[in-house]
C-alpha positions as CSV (number, residue, x, y, z in Angstrom):
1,X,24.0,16.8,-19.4
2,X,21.6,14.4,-17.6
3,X,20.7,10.9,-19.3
4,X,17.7,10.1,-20.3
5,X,16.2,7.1,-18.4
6,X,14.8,4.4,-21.1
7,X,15.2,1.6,-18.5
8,X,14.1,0.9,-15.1
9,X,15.1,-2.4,-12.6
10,X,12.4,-3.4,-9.6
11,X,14.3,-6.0,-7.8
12,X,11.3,-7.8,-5.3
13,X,8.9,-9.8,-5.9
14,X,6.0,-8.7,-3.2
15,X,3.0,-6.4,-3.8
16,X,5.0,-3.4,-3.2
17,X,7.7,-4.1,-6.1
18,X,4.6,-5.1,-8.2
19,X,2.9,-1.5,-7.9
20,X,6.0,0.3,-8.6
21,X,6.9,-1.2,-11.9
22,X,3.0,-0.8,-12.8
23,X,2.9,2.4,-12.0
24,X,6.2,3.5,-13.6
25,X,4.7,1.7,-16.7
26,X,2.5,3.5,-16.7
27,X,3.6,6.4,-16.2
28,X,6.0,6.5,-18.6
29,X,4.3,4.3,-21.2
30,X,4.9,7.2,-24.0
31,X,8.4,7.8,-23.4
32,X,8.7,3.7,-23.7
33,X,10.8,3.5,-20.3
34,X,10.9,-0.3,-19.9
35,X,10.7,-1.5,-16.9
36,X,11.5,-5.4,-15.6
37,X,10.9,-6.9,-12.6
38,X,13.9,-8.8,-11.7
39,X,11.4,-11.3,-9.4
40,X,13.2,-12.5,-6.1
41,X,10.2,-14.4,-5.0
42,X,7.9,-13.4,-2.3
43,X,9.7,-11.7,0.9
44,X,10.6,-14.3,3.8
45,X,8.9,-11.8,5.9
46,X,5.7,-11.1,3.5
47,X,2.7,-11.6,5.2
48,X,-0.1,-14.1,4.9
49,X,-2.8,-11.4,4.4
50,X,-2.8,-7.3,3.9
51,X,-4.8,-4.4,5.1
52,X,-5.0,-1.5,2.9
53,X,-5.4,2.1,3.9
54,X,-7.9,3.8,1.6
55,X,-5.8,5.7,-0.2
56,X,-4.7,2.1,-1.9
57,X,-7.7,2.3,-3.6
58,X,-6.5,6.1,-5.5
59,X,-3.6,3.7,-6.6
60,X,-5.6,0.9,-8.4
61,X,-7.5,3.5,-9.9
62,X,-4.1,5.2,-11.3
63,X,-3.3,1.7,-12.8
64,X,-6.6,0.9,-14.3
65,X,-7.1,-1.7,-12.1
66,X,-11.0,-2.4,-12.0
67,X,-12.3,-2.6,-8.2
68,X,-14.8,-4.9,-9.0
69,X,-12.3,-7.8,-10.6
70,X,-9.7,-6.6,-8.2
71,X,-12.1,-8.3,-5.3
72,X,-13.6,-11.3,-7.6
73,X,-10.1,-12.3,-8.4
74,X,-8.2,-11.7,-5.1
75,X,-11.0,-12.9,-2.7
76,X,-10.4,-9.1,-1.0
77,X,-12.9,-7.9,1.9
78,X,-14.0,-4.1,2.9
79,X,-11.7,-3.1,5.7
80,X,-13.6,0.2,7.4
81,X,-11.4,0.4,10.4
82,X,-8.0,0.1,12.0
83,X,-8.0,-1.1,15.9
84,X,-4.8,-0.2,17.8
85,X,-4.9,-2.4,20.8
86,X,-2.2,-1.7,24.0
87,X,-0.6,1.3,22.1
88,X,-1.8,3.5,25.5
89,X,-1.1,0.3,28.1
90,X,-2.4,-2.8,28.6
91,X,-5.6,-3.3,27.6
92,X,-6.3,0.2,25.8
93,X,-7.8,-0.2,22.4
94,X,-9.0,2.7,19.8
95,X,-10.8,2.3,16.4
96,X,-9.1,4.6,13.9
97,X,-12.9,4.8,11.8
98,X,-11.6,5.7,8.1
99,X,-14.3,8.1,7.9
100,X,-16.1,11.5,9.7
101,X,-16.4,11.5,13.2
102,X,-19.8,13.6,14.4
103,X,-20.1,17.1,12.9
104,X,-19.3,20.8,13.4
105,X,-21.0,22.3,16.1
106,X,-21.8,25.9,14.9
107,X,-18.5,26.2,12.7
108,X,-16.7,24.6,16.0
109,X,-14.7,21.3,14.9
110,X,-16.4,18.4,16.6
111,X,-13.2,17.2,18.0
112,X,-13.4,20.1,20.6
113,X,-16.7,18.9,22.5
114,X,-14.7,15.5,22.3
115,X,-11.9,17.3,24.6
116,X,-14.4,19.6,26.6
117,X,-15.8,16.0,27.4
118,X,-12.8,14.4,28.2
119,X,-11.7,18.1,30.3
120,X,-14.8,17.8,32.3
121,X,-14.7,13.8,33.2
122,X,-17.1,12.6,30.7
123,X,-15.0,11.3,28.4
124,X,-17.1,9.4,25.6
125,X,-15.7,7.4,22.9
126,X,-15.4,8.9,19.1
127,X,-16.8,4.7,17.9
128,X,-20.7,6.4,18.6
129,X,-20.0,9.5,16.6
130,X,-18.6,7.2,13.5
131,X,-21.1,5.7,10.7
132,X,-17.8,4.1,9.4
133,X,-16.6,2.8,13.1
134,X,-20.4,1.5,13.9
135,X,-20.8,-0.5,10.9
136,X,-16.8,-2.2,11.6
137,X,-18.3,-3.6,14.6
138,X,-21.3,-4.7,13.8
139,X,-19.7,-6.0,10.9
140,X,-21.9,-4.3,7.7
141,X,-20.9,-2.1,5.1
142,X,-22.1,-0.7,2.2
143,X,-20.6,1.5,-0.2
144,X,-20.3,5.2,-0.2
145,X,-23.2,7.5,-1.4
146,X,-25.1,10.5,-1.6
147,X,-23.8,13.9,-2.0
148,X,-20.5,15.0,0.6
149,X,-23.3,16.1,3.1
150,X,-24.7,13.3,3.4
151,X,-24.4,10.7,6.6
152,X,-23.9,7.8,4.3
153,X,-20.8,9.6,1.9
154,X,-18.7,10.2,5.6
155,X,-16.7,7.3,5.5
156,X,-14.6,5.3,3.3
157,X,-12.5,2.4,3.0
158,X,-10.0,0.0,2.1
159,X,-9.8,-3.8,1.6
160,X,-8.4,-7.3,3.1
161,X,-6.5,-9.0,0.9
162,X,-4.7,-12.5,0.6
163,X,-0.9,-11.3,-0.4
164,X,0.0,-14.4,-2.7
165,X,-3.4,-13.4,-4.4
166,X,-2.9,-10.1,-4.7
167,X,0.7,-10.8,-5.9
168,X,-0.2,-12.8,-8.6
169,X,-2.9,-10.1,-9.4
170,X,-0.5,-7.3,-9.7
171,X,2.1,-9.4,-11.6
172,X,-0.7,-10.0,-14.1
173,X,-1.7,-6.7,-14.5
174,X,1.7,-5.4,-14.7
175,X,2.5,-7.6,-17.8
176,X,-0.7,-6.5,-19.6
177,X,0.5,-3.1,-19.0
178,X,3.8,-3.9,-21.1
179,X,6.4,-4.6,-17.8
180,X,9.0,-7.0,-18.3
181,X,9.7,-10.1,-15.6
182,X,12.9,-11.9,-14.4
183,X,12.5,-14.4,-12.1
184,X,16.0,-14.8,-10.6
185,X,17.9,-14.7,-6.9
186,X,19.9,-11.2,-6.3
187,X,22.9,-12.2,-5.1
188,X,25.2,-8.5,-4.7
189,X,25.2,-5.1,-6.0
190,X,28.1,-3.5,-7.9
191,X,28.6,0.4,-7.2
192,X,30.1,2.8,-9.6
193,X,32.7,5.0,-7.5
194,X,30.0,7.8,-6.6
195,X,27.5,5.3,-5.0
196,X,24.9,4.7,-8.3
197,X,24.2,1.4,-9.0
198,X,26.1,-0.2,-11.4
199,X,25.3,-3.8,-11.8
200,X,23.4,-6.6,-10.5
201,X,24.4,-10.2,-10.2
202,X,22.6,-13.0,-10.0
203,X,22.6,-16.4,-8.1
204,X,23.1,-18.1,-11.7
205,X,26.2,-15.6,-12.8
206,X,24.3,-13.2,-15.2
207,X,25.1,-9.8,-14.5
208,X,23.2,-7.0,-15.0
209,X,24.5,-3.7,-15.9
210,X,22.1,-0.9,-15.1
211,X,22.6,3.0,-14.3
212,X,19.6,3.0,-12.2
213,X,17.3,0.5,-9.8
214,X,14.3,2.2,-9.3
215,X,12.7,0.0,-6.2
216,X,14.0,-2.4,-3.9
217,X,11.2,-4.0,-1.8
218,X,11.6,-7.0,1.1
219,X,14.6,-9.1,1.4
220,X,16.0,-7.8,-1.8
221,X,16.4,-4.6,-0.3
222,X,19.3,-5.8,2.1
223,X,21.8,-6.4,-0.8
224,X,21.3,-2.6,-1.0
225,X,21.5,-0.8,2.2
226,X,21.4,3.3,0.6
227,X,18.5,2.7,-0.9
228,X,15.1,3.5,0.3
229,X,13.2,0.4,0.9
230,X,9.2,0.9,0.2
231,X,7.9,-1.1,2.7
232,X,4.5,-1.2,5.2
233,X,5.7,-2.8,8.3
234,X,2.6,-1.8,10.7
235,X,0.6,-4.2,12.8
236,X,-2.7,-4.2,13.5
237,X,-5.8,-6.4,14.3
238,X,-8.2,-4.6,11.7
């Protein structure tokens, strides 16, 4: 007979171990799973700032997490764009627009003239065929609107943020949401004999016996090598 869960552990203390103990809260805020943070301090590899893909934004709104306090509070900017620069040899550069890019051509995708173009040695650039891409580089924005016809509803978008404020954010809203913080260093795992997680110990000699450790997120994660570490390790300019 399988256990019911009542208690969860997020070892981390970045962004990413942040939004999973919100959102497991929750989640789960009926069945009154608790869920603690067991707060290693921010990553050695955590980076100064963080883009966001626009799907983030789906993720805040699953936590409750107001957009416009989310930007007051965290100093966050509209990110409409992703450049990838030398991914096709040096000096190559594309602008992945988070938006529409031109429009069907008599049911035909508008990708394919793109090809045909390309085919026929008149390659043009997608950038001219993107609201979203032409406003990233001249630097304006606005927010969505209209109906999903509409030239100004093509695009969307996702933000800039300062991690240590977004962190502190999170952690914030986290609490108000009912999870639990521990701030202490992760020092080894303990396994039961079929691999599950049995305990955790800390640099201080507490020990924590737990069944289950839902999230492991930066340099926590390489006390525990079988578990999946949630992490966003791309690079880019935008």
């Amino acid at each position: 007979m399988t256990a019911t869960i009542m208690r969860v552990v997020v070892v981390g203390g970045g962004s990413v171990a942040w939004l999973a103990a919100a959102g497991l809260r929750r989640a789960f805020r009926k069945r009154g799973v608790d869920v603690l943070v067991l707060d290693t301090g921010m990553p050695a590899d955590a980076p100064v700032g963080r883009w966001t893909l626009p799907s983030q934004r789906g993720m805040h709104g699953l936590l409750g997490i107001p957009e416009a306090d989310l930007i007051r509070r965290t100093g966050a900017t509209f990110k409409l764009a992703t450049e990838h620069v030398g991914w096709q040899g040096d000096g190559s550069h594309f602008l992945h627009a988070h938006g529409d890019i031109g429009a069907d051509i008599a049911e035909t995708p508008f990708y394919k003239y793109l090809v045909m173009q390309a085919i026929n040695g008149r390659a043009e650039s997608a950038e001219v065929y993107s609201l979203a891409a032409t406003a990233a580089r001249t630097g304006r924005f606005a927010r969505p609107t209209g109906d999903e016809k509409a030239l100004t509803s093509s695009f969307t978008y996702g933000f800039h943020l300062d991690e240590a404020a977004y962190v502190a954010y999170l952690a914030a809203h986290a609490a108000q949401l009912g999870v639990r913080r521990m701030n202490a260093s992760l020092t080894s795992v303990d396994r039961l004999p079929g691999g599950e997680v049995g305990s955790l110990r800390m640099a201080n000699g507490e020990r924590m016996s737990t069944t289950r450790a839902g999230t492991w997120s930066g340099s926590a994660s390489s006390n525990c090598p079988k578990i999946p570490l949630a992490s966003q390790r791309r690079r880019a300019r935008r």
